[in-house]
LUMMIDREN-499742 format. One line per 2 residues: number of its first residue (from 1); for each residue x, y, z of N, C-alpha, C, O. Coordinates in Angstrom, 1 decimal. Atoms other than C-alpha are relative to their C-alpha. Layout:
N
NUM = X Y Z X Y Z X Y Z X Y Z  ...
//
This chain:
181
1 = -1.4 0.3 0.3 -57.6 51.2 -0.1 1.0 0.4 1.2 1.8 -0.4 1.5  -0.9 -0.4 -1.2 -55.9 53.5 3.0 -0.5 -1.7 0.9 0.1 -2.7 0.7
3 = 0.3 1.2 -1.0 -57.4 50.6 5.5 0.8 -1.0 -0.1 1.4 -1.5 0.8  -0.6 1.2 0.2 -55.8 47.6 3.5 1.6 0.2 0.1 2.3 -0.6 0.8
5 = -1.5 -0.5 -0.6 -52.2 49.5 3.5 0.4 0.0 1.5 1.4 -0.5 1.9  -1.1 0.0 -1.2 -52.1 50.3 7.2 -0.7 -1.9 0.2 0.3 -2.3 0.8
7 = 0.3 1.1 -0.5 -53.7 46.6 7.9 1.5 -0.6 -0.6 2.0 -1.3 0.3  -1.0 0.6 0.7 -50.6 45.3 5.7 1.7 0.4 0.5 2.7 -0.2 0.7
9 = -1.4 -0.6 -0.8 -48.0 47.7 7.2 -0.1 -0.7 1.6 1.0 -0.8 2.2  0.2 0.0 -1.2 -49.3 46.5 10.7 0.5 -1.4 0.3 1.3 -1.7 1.2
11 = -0.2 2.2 0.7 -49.0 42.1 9.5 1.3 0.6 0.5 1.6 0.6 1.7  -1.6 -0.1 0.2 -45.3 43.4 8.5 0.6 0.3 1.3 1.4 -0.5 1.8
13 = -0.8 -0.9 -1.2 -44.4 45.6 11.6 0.2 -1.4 1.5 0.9 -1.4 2.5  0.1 0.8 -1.2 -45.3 42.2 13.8 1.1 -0.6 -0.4 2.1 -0.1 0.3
15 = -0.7 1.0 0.6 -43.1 39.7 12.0 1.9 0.4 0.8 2.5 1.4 0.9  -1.2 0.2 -0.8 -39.8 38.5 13.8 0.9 -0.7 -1.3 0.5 -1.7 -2.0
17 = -0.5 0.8 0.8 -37.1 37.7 11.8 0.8 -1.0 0.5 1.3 -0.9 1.6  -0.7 0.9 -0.6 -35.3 34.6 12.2 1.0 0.3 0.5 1.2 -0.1 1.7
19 = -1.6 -0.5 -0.8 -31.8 36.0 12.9 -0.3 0.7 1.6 0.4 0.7 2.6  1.1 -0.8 -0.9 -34.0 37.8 15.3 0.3 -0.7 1.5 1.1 -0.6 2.5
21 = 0.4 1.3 -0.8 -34.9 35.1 17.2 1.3 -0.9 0.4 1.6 -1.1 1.6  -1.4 0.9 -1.0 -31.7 32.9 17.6 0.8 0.8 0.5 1.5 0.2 1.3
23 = -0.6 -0.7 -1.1 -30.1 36.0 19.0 -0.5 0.0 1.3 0.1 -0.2 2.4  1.0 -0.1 -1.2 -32.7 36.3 21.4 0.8 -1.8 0.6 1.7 -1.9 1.4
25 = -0.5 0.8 -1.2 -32.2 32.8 22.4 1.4 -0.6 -0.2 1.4 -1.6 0.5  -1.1 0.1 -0.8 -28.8 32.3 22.5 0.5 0.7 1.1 1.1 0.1 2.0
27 = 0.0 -0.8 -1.2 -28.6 35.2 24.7 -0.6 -0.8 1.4 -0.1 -0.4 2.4  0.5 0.3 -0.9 -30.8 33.0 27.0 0.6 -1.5 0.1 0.4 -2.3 1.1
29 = -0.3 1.3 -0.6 -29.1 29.9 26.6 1.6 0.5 0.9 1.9 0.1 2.0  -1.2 -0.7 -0.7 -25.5 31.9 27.6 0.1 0.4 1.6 1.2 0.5 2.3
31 = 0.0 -0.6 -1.1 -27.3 33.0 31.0 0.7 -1.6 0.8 0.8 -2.7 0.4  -0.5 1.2 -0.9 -25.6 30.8 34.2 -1.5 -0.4 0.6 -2.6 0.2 0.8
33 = 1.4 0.9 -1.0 -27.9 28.1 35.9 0.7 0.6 0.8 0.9 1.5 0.0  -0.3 -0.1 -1.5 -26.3 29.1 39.0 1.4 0.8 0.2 2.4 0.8 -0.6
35 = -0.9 -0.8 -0.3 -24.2 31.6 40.7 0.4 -0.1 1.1 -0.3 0.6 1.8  -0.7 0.3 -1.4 -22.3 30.5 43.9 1.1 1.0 0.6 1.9 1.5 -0.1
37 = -0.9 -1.1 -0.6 -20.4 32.8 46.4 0.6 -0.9 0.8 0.3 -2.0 1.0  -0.9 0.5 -1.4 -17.9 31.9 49.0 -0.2 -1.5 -0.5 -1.1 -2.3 -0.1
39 = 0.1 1.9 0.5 -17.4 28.3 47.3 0.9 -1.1 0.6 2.0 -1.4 0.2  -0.8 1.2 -0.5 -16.3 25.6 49.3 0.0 -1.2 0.1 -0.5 -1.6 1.2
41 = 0.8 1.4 0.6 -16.5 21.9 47.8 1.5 -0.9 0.4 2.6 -0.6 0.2  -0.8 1.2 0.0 -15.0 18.7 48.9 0.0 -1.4 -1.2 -0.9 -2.1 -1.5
43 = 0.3 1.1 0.6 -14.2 16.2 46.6 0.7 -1.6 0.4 1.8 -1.8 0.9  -0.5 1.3 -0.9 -13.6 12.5 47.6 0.0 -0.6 -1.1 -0.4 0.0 -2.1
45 = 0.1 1.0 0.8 -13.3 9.5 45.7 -0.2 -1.4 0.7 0.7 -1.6 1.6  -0.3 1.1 -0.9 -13.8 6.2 47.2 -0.5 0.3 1.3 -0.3 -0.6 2.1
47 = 0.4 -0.4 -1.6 -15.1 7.8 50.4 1.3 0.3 0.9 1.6 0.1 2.1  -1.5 -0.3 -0.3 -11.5 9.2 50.6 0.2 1.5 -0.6 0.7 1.6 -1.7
49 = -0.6 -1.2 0.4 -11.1 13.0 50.4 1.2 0.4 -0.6 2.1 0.1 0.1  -1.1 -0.5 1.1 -8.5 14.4 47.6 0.2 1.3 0.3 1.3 1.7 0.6
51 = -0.2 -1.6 0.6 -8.9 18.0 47.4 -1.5 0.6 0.6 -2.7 0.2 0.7  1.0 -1.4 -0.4 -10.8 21.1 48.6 0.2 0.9 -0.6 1.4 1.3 -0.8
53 = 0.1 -1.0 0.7 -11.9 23.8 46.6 -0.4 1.0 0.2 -1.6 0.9 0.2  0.4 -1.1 -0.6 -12.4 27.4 47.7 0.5 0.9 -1.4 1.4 0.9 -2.2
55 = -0.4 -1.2 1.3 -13.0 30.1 45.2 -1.7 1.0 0.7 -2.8 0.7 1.2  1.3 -1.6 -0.7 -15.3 33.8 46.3 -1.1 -0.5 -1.2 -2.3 -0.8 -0.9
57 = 1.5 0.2 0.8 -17.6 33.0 43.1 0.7 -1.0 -1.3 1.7 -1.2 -1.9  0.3 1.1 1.3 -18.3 30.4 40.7 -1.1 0.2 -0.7 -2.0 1.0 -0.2
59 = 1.1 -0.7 0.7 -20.7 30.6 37.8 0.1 -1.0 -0.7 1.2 -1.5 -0.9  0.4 1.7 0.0 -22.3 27.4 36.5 -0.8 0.0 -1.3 -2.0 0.2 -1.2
61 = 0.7 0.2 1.6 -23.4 27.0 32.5 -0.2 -1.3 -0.3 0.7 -2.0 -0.7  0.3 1.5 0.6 -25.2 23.8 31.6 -1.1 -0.1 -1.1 -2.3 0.2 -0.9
63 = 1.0 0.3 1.6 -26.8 23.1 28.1 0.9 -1.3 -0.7 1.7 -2.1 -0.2  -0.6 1.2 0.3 -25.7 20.6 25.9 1.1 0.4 -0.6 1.8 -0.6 -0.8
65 = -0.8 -0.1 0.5 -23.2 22.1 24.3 1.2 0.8 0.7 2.4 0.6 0.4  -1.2 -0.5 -1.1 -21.1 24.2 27.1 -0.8 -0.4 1.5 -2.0 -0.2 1.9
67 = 0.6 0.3 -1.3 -21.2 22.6 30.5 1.3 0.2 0.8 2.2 -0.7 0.8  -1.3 -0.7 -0.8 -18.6 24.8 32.7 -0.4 0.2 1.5 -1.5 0.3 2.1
69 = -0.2 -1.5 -1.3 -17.8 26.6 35.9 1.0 0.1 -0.1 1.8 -0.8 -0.2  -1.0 -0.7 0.2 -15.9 29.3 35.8 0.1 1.0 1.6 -0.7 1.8 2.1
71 = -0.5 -1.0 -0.8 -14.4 30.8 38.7 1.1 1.5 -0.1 2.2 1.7 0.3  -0.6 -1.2 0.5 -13.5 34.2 37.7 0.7 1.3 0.7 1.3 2.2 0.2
73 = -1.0 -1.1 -1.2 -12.0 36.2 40.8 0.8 -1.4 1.0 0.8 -1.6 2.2  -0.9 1.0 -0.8 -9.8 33.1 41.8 -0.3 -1.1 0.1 -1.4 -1.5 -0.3
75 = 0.6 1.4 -0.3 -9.6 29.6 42.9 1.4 -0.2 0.9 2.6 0.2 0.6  -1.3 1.1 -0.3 -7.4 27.4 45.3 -0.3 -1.0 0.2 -1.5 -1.2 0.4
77 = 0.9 1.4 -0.2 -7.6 23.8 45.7 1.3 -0.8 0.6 2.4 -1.1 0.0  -0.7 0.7 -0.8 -6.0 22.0 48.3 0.6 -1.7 0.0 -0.1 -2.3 0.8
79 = 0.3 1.0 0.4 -5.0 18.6 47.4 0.5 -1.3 1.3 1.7 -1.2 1.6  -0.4 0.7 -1.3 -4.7 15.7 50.5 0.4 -1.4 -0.6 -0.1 -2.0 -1.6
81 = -0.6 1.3 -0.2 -2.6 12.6 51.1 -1.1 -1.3 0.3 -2.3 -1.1 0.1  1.4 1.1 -0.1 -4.8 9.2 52.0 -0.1 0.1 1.7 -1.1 -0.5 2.2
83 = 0.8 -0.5 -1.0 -4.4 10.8 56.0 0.0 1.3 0.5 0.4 1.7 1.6  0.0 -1.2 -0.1 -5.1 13.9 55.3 0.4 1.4 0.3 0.1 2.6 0.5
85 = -0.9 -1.0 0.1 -2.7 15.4 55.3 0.6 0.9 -1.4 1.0 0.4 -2.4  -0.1 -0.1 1.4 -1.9 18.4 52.8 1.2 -0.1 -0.9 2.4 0.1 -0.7
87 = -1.2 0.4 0.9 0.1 17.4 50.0 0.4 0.9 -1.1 1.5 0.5 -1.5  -0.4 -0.9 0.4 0.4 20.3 47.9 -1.9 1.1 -0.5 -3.1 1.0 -0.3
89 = 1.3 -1.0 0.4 -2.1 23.2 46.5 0.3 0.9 -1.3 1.4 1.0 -1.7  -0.1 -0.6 1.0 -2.8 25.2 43.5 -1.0 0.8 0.2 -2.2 0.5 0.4
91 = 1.1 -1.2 0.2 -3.9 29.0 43.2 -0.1 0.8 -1.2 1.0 1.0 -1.7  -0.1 -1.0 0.9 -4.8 31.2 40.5 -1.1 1.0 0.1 -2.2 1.0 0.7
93 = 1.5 -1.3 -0.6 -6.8 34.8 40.0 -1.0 -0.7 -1.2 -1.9 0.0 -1.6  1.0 0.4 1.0 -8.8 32.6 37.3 -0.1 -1.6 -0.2 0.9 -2.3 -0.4
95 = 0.2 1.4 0.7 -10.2 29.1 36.5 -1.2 -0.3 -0.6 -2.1 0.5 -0.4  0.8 -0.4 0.4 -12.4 27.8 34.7 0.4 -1.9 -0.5 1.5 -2.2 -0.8
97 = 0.3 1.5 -0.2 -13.7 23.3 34.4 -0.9 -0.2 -1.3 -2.1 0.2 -1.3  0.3 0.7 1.0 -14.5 21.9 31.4 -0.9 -1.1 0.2 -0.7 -1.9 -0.7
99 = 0.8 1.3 0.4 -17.2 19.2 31.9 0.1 -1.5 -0.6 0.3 -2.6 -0.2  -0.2 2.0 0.8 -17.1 16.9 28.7 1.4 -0.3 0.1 1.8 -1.5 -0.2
101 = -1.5 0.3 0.4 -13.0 17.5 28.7 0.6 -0.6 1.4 1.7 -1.0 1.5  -0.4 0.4 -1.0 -13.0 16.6 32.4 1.6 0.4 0.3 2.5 -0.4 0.7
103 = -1.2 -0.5 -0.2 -10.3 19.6 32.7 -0.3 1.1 0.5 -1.2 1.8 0.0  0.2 -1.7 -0.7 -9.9 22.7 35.2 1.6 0.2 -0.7 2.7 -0.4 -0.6
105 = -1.2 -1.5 0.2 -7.4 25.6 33.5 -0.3 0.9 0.9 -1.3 1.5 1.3  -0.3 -1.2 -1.0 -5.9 27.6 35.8 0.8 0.6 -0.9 1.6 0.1 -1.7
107 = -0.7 -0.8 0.9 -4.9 30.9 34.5 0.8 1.3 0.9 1.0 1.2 2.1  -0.6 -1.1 -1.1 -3.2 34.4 35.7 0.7 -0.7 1.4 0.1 -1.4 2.2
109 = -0.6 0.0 -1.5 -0.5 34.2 38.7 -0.6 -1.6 0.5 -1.3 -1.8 1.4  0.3 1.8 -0.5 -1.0 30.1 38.8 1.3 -0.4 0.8 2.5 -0.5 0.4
111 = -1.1 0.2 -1.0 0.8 29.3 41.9 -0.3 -1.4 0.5 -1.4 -1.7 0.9  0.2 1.4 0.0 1.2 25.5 42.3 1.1 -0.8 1.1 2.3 -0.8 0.7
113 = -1.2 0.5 -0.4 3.3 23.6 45.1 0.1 -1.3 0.4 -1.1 -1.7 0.2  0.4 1.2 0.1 3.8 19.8 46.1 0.8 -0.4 1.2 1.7 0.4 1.6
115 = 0.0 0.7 -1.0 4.4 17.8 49.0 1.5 -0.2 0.5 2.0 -0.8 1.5  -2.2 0.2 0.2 8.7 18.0 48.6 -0.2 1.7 0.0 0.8 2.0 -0.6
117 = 0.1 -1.4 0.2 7.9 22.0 48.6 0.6 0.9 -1.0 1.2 2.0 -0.9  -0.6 -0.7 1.6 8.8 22.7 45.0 -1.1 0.9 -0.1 -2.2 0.6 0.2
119 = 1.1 -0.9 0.5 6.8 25.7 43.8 0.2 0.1 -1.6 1.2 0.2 -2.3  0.1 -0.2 1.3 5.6 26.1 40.4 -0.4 1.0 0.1 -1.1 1.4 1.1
121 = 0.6 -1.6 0.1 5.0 29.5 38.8 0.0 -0.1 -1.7 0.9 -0.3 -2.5  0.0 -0.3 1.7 3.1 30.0 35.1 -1.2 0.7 0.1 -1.8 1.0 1.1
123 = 1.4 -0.8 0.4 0.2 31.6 33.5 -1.1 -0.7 -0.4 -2.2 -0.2 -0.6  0.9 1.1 0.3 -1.5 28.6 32.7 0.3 -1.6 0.7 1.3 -2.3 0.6
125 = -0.3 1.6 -0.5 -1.9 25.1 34.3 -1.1 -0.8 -0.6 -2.2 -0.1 -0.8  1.4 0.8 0.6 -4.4 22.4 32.9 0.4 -1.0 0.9 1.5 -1.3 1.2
127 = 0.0 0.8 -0.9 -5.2 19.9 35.3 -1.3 -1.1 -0.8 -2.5 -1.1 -0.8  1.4 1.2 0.4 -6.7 16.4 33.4 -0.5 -0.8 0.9 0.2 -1.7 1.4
129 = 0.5 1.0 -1.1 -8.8 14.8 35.7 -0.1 -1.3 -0.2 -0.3 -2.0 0.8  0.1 1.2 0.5 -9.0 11.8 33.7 1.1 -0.8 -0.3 1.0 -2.0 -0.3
131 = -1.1 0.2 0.3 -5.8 11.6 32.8 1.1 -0.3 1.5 1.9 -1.3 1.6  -0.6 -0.7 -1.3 -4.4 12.7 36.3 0.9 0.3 -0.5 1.9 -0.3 -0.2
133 = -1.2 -1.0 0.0 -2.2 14.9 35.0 0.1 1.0 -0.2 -0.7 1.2 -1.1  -0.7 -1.2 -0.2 -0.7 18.3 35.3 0.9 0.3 -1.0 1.8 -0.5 -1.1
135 = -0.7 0.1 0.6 0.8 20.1 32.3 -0.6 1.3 -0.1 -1.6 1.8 0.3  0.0 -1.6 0.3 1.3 23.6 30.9 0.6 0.3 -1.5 1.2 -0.7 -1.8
137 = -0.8 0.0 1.2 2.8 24.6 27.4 0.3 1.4 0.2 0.8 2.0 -0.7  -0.4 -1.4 0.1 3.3 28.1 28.7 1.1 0.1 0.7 1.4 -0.9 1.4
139 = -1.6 -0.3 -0.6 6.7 29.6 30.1 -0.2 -0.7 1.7 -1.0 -0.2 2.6  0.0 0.1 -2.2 7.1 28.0 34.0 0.9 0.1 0.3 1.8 0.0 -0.5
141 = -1.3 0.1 -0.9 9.5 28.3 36.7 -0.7 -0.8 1.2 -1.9 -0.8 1.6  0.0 0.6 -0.7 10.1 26.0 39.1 1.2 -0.1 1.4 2.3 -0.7 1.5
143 = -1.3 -0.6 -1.3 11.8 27.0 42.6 0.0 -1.3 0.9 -1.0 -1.7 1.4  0.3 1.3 -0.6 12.9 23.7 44.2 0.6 0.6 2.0 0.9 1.8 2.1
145 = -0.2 0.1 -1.4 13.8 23.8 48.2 1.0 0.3 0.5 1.1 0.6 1.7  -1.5 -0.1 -0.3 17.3 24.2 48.1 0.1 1.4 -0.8 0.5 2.3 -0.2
147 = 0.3 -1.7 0.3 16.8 27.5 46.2 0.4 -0.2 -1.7 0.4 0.9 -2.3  0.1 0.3 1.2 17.4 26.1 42.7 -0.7 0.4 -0.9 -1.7 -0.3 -0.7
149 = 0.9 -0.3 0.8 15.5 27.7 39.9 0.0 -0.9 -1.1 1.1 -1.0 -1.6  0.4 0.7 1.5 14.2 25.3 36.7 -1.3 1.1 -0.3 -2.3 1.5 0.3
151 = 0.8 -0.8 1.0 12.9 27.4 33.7 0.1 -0.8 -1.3 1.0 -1.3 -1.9  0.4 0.3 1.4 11.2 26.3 30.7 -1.4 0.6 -0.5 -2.2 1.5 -0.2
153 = 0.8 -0.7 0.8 9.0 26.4 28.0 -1.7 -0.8 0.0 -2.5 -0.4 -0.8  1.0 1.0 -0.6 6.2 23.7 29.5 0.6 -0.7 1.0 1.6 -0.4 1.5
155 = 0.2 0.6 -0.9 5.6 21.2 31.7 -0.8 -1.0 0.0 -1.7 -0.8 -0.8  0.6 0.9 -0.5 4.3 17.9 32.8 0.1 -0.8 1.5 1.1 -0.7 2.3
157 = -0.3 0.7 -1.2 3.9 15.8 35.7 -1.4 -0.9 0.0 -2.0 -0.8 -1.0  0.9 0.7 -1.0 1.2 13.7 37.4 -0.9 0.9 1.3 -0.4 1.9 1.8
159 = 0.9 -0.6 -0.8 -1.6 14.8 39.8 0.7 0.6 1.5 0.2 1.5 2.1  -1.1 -0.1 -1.1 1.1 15.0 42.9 1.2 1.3 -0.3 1.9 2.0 0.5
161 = -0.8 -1.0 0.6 3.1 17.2 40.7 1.7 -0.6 0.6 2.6 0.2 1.0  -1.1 0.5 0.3 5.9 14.8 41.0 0.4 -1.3 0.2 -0.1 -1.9 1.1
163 = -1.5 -1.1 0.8 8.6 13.9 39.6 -0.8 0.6 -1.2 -1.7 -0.1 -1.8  0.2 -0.3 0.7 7.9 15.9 37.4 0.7 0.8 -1.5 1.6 1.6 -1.0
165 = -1.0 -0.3 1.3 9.7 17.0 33.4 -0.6 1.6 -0.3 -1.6 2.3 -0.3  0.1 -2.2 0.6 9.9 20.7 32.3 0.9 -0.5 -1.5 1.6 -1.5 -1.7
167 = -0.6 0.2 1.5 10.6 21.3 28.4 0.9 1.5 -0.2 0.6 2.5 0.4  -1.3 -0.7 -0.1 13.8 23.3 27.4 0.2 0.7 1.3 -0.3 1.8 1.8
169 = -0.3 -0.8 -1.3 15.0 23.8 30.5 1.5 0.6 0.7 2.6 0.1 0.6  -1.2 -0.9 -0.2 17.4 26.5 32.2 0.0 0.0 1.1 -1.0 -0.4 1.8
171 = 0.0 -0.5 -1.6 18.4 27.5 35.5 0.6 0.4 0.9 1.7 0.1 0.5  -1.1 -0.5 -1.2 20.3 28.7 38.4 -0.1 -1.4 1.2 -1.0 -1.9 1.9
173 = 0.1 1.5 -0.7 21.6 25.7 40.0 1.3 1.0 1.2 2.3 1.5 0.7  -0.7 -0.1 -1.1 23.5 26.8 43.4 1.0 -1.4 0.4 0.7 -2.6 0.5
175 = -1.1 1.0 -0.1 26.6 25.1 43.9 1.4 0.2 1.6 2.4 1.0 1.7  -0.6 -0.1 -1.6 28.5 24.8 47.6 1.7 -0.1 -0.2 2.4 -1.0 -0.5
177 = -1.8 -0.1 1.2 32.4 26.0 46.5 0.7 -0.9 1.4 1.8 -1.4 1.3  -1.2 1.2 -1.4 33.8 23.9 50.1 -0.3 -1.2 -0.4 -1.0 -2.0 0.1
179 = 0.2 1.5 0.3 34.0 20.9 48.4 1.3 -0.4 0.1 2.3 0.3 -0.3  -1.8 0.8 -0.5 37.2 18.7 49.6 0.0 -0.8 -1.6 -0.9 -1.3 -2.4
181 = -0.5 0.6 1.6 39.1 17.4 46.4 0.6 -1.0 0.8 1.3 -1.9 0.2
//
């Protein structure tokens, strides 16, 4: 009788339970295919360079259900005219590329500026690649050239980032008092 006990305790002691098991492998589907340092990617279209991408590390998840990179200590990405010349840039300490949504969010200290030297300043930017457009729903400012401030509570524009519309918007508009009447 002792024999059949521990032979029965010993069956039990192997046995995995299912919850068991899909922790285990979620844990392994979560790992990155790929970890990239010093990242520096050209992207073209047409055999016509757009944009360059420099970020210290990227980290690369592909399954079927999350297919990212996330650049997590920064990103900037240079964006070029058709002769190559640059036409504006966007930096932030975070991003992170959506795949199936064919969208990079830039997050933290997103520093964004455009080819007329307007600077944008928010905490979030979404950049649709499919869409080509640039848009934010979080607080931005927008410092134009002449030293103008535009504040609101979003943003849109186009992949040029201009012209571009801000939502409720405020601002310090500088005004030149020698004006002849």
């Amino acid at each position: 009788m002792p024999a059949l006990f521990i032979c029965m305790l010993l069956l039990s002691a192997c046995e995995n339970s299912l919850d068991d098991i899909k922790k285990i492998a979620s844990k392994e589907e979560d790992q990155p295919k790929s970890t990239s340092r010093d990242v520096d990617v050209i992207y073209s279209d047409s055999a016509k360079v757009k944009a360059r991408m420099l970020a210290p590390l990227m980290i690369e998840l592909d399954d079927q259900t999350k297919g990212y990179q996330e650049m997590p200590k920064g990103v900037k990405v240079i964006f070029f005219d058709e002769n190559l010349q640059e036409k504006g840039t966007i930096t932030s300490d975070y991003a992170i590329r959506l795949e199936k949504e064919n969208t990079i969010t830039f997050r933290k200290n997103v520093v964004a500026t455009n080819a007329q030297g307007e600077k944008f300043k928010s905490e979030e930017l979404i950049y649709d690649q499919t869409a080509k457009k640039l848009y934010s729903t979080k607080p931005v400012q927008i410092t134009m050239t002449n030293g103008n401030i535009m504040n609101g509570t979003g943003f849109k524009s186009n992949e040029s980032l201009y012209p571009w519309t801000i939502d409720q918007a405020t601002g310090i508009i500088h005004v030149d008092e020698k004006t002849e009447q």
